[in-house]
Residue frames as qw, qx, qy, qz and C-alpha x, y, z in Angstrom:
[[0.000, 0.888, 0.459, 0.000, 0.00, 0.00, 0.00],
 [0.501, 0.386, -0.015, 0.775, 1.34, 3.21, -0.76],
 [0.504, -0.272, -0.435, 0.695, 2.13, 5.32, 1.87],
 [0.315, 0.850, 0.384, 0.176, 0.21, 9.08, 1.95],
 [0.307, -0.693, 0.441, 0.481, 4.11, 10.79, 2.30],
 [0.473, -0.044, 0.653, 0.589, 5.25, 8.60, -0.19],
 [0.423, 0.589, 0.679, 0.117, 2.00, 9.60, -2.34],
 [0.111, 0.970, -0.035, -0.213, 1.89, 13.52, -2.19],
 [0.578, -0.424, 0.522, 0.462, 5.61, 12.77, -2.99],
 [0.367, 0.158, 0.807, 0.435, 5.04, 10.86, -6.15],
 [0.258, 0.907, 0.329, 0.043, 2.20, 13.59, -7.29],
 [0.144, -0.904, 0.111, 0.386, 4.71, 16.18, -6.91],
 [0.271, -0.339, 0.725, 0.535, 7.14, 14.66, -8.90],
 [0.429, 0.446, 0.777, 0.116, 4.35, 13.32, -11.58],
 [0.206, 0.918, 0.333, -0.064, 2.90, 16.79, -11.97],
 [0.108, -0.816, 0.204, 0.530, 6.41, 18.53, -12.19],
 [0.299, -0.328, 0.595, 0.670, 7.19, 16.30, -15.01],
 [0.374, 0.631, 0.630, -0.257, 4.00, 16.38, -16.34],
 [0.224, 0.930, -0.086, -0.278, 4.66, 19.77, -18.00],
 [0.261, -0.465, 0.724, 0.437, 8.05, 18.17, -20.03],
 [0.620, 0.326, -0.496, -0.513, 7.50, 17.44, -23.75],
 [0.832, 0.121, -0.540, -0.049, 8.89, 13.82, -22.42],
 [0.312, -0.722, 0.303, -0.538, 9.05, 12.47, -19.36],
 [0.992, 0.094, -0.068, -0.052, 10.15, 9.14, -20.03],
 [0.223, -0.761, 0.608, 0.046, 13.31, 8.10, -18.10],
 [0.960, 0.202, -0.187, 0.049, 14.99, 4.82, -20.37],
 [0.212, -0.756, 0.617, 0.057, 18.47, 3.38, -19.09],
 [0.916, 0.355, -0.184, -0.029, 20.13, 0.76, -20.95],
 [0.310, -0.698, 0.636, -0.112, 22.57, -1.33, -19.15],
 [0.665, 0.147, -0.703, -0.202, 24.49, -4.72, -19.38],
 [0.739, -0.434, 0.352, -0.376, 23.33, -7.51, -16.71],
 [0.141, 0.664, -0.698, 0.227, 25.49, -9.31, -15.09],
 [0.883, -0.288, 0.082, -0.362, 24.55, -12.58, -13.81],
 [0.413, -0.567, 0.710, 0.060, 26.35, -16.09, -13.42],
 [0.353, 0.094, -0.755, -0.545, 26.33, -18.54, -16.40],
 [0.668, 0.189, 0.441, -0.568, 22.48, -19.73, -15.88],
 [0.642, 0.335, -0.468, -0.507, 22.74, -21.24, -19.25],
 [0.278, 0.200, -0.936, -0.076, 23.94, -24.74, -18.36],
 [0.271, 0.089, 0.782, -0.554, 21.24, -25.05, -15.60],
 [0.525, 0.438, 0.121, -0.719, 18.56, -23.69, -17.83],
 [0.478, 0.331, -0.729, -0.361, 19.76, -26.15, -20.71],
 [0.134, 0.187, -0.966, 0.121, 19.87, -29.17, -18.32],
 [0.272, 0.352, 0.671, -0.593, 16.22, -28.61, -17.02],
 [0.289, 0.316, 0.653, 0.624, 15.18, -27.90, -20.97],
 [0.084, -0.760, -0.458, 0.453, 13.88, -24.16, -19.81],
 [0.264, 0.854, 0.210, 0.397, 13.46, -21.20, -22.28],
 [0.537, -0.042, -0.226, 0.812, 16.09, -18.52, -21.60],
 [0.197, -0.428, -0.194, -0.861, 13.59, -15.94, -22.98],
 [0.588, -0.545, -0.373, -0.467, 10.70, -17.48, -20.87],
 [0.662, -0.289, -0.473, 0.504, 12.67, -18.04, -17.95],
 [0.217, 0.036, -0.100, 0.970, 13.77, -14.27, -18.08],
 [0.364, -0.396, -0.376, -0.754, 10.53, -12.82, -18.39],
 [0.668, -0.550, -0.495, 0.082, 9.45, -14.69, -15.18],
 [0.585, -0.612, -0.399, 0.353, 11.67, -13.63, -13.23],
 [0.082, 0.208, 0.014, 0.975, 11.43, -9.79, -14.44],
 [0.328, -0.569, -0.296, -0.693, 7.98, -9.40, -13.91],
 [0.724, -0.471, -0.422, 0.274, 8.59, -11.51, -10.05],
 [0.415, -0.293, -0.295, 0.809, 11.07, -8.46, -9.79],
 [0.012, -0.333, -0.181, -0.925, 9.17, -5.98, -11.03],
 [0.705, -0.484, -0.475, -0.210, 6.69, -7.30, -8.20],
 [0.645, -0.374, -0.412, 0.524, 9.20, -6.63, -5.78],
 [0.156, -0.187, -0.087, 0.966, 9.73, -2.79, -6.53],
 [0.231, 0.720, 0.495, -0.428, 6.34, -0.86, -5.65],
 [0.030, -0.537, 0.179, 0.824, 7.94, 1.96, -7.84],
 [0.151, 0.090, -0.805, -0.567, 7.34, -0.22, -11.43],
 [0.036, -0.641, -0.767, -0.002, 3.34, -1.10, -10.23],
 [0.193, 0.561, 0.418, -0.688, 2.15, 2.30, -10.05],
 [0.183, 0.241, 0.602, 0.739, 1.00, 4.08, -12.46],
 [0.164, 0.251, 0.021, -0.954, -1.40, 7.48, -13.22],
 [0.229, 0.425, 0.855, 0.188, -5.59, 6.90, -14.25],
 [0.171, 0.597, 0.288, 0.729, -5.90, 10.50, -15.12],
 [0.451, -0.785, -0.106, -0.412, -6.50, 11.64, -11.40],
 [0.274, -0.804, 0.481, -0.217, -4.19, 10.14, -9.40],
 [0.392, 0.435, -0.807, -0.079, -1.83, 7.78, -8.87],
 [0.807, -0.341, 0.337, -0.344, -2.25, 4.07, -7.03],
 [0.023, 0.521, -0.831, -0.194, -0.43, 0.91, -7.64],
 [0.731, 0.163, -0.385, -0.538, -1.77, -1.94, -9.40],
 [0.662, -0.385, 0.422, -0.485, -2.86, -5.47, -8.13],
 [0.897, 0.268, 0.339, -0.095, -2.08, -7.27, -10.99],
 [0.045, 0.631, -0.575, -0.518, 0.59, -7.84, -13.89],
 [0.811, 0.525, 0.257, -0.025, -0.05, -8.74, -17.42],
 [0.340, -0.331, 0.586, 0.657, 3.48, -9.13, -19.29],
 [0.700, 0.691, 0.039, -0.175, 3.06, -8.53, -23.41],
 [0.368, -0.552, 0.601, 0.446, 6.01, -9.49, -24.78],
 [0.635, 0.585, -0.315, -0.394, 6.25, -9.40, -29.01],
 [0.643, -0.078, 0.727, 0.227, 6.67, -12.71, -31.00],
 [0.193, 0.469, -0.382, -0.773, 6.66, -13.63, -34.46],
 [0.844, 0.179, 0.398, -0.312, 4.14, -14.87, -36.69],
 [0.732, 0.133, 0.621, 0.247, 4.09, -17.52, -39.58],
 [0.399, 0.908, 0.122, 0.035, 3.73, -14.07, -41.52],
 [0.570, 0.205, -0.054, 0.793, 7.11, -12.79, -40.18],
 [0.101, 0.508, -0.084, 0.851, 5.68, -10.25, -38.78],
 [0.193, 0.200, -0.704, 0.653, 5.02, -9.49, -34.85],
 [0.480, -0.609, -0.449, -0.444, 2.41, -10.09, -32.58],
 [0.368, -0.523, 0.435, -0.634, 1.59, -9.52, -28.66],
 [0.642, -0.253, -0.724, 0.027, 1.27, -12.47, -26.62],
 [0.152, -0.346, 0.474, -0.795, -0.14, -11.01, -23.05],
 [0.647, -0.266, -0.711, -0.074, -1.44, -13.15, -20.37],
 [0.500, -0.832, 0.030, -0.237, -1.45, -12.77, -16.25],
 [0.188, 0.492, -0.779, 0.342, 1.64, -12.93, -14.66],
 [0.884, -0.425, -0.186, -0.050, 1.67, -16.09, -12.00],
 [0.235, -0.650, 0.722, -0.033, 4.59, -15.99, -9.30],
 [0.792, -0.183, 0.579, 0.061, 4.22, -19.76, -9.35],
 [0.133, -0.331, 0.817, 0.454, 7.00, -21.02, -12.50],
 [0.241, 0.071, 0.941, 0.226, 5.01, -23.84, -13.63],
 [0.227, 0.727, 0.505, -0.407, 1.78, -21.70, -13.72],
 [0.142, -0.570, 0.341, 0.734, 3.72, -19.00, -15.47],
 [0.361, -0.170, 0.770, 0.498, 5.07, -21.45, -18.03],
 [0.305, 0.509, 0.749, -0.294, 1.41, -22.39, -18.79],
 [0.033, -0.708, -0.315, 0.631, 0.43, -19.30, -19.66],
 [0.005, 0.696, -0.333, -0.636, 2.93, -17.79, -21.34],
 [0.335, -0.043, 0.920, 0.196, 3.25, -20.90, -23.69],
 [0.237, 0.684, 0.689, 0.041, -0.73, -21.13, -24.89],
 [0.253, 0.909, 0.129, -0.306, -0.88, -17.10, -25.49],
 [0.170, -0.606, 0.505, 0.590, 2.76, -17.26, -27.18],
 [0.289, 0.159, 0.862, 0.384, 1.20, -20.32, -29.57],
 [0.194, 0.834, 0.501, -0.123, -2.33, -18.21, -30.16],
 [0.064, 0.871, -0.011, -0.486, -0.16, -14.99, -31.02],
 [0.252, -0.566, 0.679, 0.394, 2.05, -16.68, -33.30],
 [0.322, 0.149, 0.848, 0.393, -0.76, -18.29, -35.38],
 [0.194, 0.703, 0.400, -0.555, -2.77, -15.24, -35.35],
 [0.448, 0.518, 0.562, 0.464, -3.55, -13.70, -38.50],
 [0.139, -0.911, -0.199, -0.334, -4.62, -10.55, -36.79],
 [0.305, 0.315, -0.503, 0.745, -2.16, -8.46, -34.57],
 [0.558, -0.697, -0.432, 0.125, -3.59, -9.32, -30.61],
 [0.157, 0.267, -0.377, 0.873, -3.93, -6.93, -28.46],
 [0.360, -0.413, -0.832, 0.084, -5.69, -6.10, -25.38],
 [0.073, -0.900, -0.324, -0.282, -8.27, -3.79, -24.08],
 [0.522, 0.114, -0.224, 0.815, -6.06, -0.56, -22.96],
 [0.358, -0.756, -0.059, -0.545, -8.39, 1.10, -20.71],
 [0.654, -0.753, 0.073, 0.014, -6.56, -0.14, -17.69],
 [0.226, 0.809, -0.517, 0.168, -2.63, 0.11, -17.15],
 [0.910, -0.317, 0.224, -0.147, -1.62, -3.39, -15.61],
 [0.897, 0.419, 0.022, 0.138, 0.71, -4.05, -18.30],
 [0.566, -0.567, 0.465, 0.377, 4.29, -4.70, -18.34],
 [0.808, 0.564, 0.035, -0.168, 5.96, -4.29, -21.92],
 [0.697, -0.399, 0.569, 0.177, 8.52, -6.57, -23.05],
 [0.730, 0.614, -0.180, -0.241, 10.50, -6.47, -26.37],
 [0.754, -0.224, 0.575, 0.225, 12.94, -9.36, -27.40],
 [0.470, 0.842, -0.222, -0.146, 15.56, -8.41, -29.61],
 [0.811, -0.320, 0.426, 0.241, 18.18, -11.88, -29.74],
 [0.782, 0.505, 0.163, 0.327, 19.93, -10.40, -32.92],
 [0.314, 0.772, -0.090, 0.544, 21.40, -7.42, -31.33],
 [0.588, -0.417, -0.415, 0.555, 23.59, -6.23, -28.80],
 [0.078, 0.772, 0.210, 0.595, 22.24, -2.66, -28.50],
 [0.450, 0.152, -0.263, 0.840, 23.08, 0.03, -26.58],
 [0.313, 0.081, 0.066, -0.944, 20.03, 2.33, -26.68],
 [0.014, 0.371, 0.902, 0.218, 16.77, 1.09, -26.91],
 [0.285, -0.108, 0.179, -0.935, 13.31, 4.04, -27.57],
 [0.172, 0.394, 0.897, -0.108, 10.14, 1.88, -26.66],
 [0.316, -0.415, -0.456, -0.721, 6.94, 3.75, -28.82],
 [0.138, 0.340, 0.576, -0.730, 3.87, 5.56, -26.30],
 [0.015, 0.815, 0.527, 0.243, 0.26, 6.51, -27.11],
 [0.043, -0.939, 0.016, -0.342, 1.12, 9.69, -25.45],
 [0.375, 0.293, -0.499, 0.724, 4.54, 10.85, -23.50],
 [0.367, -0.391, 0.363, -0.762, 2.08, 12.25, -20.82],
 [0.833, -0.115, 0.051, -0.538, 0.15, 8.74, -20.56],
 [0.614, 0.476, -0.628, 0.041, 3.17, 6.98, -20.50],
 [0.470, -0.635, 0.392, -0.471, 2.95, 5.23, -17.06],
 [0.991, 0.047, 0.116, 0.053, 2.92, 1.36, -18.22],
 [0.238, -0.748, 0.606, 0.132, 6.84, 0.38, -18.20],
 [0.891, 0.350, 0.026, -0.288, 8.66, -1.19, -20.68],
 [0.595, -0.670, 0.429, 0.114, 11.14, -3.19, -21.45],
 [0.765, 0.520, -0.337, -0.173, 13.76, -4.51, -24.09],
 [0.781, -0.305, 0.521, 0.164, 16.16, -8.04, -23.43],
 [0.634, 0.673, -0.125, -0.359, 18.99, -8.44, -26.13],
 [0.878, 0.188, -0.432, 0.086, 21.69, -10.79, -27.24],
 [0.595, -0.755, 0.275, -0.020, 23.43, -12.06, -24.44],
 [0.532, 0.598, -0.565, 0.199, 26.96, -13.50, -24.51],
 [0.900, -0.389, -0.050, 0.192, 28.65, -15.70, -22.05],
 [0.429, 0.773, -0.344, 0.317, 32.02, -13.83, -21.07],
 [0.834, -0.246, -0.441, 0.220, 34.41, -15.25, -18.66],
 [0.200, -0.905, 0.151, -0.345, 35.62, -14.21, -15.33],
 [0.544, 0.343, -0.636, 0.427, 38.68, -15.40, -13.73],
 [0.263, -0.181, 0.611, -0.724, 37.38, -14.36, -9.99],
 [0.528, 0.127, 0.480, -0.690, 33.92, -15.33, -9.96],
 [0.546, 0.277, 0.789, 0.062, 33.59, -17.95, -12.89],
 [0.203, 0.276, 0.676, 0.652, 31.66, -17.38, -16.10],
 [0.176, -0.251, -0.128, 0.943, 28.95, -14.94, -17.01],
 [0.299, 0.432, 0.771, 0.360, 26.16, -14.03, -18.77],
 [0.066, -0.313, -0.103, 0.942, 26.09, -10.61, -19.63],
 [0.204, 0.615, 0.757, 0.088, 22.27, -9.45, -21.07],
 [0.170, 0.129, 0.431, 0.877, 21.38, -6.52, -22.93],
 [0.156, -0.641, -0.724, 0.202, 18.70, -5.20, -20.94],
 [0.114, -0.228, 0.045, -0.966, 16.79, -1.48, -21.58],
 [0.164, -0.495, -0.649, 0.554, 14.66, -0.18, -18.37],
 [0.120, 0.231, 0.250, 0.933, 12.45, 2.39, -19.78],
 [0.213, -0.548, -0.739, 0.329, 9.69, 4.26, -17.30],
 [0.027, -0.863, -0.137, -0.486, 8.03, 7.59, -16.40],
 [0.337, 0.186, -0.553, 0.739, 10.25, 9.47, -14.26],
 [0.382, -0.461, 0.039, -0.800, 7.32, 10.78, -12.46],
 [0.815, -0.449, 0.053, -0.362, 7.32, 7.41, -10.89],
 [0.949, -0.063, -0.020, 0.309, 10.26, 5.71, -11.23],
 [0.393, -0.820, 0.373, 0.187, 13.68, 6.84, -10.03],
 [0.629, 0.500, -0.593, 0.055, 16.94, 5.83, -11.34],
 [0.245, -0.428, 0.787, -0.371, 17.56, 4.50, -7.48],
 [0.775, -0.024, 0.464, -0.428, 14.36, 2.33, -8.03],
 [0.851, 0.439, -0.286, -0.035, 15.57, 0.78, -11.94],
 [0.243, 0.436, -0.792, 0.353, 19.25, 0.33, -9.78],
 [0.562, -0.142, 0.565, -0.587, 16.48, -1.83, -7.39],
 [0.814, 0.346, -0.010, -0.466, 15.27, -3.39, -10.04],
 [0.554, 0.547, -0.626, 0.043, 18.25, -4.80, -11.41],
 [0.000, 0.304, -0.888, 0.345, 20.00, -6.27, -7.88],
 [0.767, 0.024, 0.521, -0.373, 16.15, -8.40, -7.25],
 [0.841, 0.499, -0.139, -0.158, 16.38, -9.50, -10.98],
 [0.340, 0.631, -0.679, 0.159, 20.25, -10.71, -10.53],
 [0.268, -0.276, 0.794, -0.471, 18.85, -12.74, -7.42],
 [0.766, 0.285, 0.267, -0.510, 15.59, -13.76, -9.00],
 [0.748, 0.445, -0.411, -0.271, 17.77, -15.35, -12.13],
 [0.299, 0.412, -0.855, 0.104, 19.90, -17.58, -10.22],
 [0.581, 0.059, 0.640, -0.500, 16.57, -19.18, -8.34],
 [0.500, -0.088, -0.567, -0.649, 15.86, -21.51, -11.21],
 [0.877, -0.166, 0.181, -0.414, 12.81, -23.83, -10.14]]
């Protein structure tokens, strides 16, 4: 529950950037993790779908990434729906969005049946966008990028946080073993999200990947 310090807080800061053509803080950093691949191979587990879990489990852990603005004020949401773009049999991209589950095996479920439904769609799914629940997720395994700009319906209505996950690499480390370093942009409204809270974000998600089930 969000505190009513913290709240007047977060209005103040909402409404000061309010008035900014753009008010959309993005940081694009590489993550650092230990080599997860061999586990994730030996258990036959989706790197993509594995990741995605256990962003949206941290994005559950930092209030800062649930709030979000319904044209009066702010509150933090009760739910998370990832979207995260696949590709159809056309070649060209669809949503697959479903309900986040903390539980793994739930997750999997999920994510699985809406990724096969978006991926034989003909039509480009999407879901009603009168409420702001949504987490966006783009998956870009051809590129190690640097920068990443995620597309809004409006810079002022821009409260639903998104994300982008690119090629990773496996780089070795003479102290601490191997590596898997992940191409990861963190893109939010500053009016709610800090750069202290996306440097939160990051150290649950570095703890959350080495929990496989």
């Amino acid at each position: 529950m969000i505190s009513s310090m913290e709240l007047s807080q977060r209005e103040e800061l909402f409404e000061f950037y309010e008035g900014f053509d753009s008010p959309i803080l993005n940081i694009t950093l590489n993550l650092e993790v230990k080599n997860i691949l061999p586990r994730l191979k030996e258990k036959e587990i989706s790197f993509f779908q594995y990741f995605v879990y256990a962003l949206c489990k941290s994005i559950s852990e930092v209030d800062n990434f649930n709030y979000r603005f319904d044209g009066s004020k702010i509150y933090k949401t009760k739910r998370l729906i990832p979207s995260y773009t696949v590709l159809r049999e056309t070649g060209l991209f669809n949503f697959c969005t479903f309900l986040y589950e903390q539980n793994w095996e739930n997750f999997l479920k999920k994510s699985l049946e809406a990724k096969s439904i978006a991926e034989k769609s003909k039509k480009l799914c999407h879901d009603d966008m009168t409420h702001k629940d949504y987490v966006f997720i783009t998956c870009l395994p051809w590129l190690n990028f640097t920068s990443v700009q995620h597309p809004v319906g409006r810079f002022k209505d821009s409260t639903i946080p998104s994300f982008a996950i690119g090629k990773y690499k496996v780089s070795p480390c003479s102290i601490e073993g191997e590596k898997v370093i992940i191409p990861l942009s963190v893109q939010a409204h500053h009016g709610l999200v800090d750069g202290v809270h996306i440097s939160q974000l990051v150290e649950k998600l570095k703890i959350n990947l080495v929990k496989i089930p």
